[in-house]
N, C-alpha and C positions, 0 to 999 in steps of 0.2 A: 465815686470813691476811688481811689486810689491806696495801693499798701502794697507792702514786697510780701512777693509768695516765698516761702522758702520747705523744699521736700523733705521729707523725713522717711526714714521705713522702720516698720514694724511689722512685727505677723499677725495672722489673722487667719488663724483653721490651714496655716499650712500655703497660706496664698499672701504675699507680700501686698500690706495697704501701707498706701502714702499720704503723710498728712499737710496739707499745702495749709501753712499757719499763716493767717492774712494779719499786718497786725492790725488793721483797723475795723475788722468784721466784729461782731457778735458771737457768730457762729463758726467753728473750724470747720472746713471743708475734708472733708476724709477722700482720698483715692482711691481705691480698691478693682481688684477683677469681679468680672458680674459671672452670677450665677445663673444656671436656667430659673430659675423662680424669679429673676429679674427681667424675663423676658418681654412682659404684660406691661412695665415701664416703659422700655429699652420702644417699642411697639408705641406705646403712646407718645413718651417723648417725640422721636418721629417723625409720625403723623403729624402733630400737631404742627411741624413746621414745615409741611409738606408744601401748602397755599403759597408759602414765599418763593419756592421755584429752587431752593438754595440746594434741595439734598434729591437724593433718589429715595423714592417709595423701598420699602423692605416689608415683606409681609410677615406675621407672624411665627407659623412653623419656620421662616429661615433664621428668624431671631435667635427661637427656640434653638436648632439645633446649630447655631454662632454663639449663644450669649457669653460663651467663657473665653471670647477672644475678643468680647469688650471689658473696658474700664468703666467705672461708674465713678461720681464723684456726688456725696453725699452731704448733706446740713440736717444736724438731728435725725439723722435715721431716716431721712428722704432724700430718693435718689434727685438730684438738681441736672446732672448733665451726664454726658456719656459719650464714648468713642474707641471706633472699632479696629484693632489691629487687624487688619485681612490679608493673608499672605497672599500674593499675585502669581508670583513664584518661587522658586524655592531663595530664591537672591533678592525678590522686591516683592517690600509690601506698602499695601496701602491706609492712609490714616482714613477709615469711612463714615459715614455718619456719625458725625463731633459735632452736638448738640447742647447749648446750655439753656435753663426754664431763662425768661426773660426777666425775671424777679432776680436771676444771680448773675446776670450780662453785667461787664464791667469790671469787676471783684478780681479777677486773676483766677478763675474755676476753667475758663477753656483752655488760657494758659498752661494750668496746672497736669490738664487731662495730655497736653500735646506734650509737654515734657516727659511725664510718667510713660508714655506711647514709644516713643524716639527711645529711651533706657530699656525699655522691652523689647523691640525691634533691633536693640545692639546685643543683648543678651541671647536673642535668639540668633545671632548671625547671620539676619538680614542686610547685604552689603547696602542697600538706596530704600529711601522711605518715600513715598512721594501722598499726596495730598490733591485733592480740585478742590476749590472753596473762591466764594466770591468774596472772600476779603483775605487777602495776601500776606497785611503785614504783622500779623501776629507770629506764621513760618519764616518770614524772611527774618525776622527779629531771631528766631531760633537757628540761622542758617540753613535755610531752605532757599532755594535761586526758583525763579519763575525759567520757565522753559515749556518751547513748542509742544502741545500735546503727543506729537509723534515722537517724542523722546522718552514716553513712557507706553511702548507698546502691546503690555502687558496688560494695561488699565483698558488701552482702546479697543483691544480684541475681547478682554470680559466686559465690559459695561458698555463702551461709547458706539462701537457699529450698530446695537440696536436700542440706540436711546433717539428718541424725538427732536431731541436740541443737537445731534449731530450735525458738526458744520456749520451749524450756529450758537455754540457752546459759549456763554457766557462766563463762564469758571477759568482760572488760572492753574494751570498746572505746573506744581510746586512737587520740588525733587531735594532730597537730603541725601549725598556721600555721607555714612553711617563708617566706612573709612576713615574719613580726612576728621569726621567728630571725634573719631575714637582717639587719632594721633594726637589729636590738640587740647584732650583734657591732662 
């Protein structure tokens, strides 16, 4: 399936949700920030895609006590995907586990979650957003550039020194000037 996403905002208890209107779905896909009571998702979701090698494991108390610095993206009042604004430092953050159910792959819901992500990330005056994911060209379509891991040194010193696939990391690291986005809308 194919259809144009296009964002909308409204409120919701005080917390901005975006509605990515697909026009060919069924179902509208809702945006929204996750709550701690979203955390038992946020945990499954996951897991479940843990077997493919694609994300890092996150166990549940750290969900719990992250869940409001992720997005969810919602069909009918089930959470379908999710991703994690985590600030690295005070100048760069990262997009972290950005997971969609395999029933809504396709549709424009990762899409929809990495756009909402990057509008957040410029809101909170984040200057660089960067990203690792083993498929690239959903960010570079957004203007993200691939660059050498060690160009995001923030990521390699919390996660990468002590992860198993260092040095043989399989992911692409993807970087967004949150800058040059700003000037050119």
């Amino acid at each position: 399936m194919t259809g144009t996403t296009a964002l909308t905002t409204t409120q919701r208890e005080s917390a901005p949700t975006f509605v990515a209107a697909e026009t060919d779905r069924l179902e509208p896909i809702t945006i929204q920030s996750a709550s701690i009571a979203d955390a038992e998702r946020l945990y499954d979701l996951i897991t479940n895609q843990l077997a493919q090698g694609h994300l890092l494991p996150r166990e549940l108390p750290e969900l719990k006590a992250h869940a409001t610095r992720f997005f969810v993206a919602t069909a009918d009042n089930v959470i379908v995907g999710c991703g994690d604004l985590a600030p690295l430092s005070p100048t760069v953050a990262e997009i972290r586990s950005l997971v969609v159910e395999v029933s809504h792959r396709g549709m424009g819901v990762g899409t929809s979650l990495i756009k909402v992500i990057i509008m957040q990330a410029h809101e909170r005056h984040f200057s660089h957003l960067c990203a690792f994911t083993h498929e690239p060209a959903p960010f570079v379509q957004m203007g993200f550039s691939v660059v050498p891991h060690l160009w995001i040194p923030e990521k390699v010193k919390s996660d990468c020194l002590t992860c198993d696939r260092f040095r043989r990391c399989e992911q692409r690291a993807m970087r967004l000037n949150l800058r040059s986005v700003a000037s050119s809308r």
